[in-house]
GUTORKE-768502 format. One line per 10 residues: number of its first residue (from 1); their letters; for each residue z, x, y of C-alpha. Coordinates in steps of 0.2 Angstrom, whole numbers. Example, Ala and Ser with C-alpha at 12.3 -4.5 7.8 and 13.67 -1.06 7.14 Angstrom:
1> as> 39/62/-22  36/68/-5
END
This chain:
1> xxxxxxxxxx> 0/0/0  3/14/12  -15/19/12  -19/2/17  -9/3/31  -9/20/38  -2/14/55  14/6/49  32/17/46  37/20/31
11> xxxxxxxxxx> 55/9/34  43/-7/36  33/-7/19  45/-14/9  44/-30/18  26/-31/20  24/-28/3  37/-42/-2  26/-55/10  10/-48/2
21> xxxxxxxxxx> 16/-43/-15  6/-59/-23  -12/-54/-17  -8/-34/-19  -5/-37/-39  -18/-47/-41  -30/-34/-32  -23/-21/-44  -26/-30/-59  -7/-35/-62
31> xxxxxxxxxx> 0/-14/-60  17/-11/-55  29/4/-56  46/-2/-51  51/17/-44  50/35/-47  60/34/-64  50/21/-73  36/36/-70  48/49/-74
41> xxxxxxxxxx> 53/37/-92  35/35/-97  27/54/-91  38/67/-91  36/73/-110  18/67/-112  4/82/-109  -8/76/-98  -26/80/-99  -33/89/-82
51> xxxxxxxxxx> -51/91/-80  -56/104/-68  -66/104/-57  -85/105/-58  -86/121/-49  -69/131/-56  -70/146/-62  -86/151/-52  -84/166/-42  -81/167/-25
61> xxxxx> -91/168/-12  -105/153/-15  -107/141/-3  -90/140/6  -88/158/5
END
């Protein structure tokens, strides 16, 4: 919700997600963390798979060099 809103403090999110909470989970397909530990419960023993970037590994220099 906060890169929705860019504009709005931080302190006031809660209650606009509260008055909006309906159309956001609807928008996202019914997903809901309830906080940081639900996410620490369910990810912090699992391996993630990283894929890397399409140009990692090349050397340096290249376009941006």
């Amino acid at each position: 919700m906060h890169h929705d809103l860019p504009g709005v403090p931080w302190y006031a999110l809660r209650q606009l997600y509260l008055h909006r909470q309906a159309a956001y989970l609807q928008r996202n397909q019914g997903f809901l963390v309830r906080g940081y530990g639900e996410w620490r419960r369910h990810f912090s023993r699992r391996a993630v798979a990283v894929n890397a970037h399409p140009g990692f590994g090349e050397q340096a220099g290249g376009e941006h060099g």
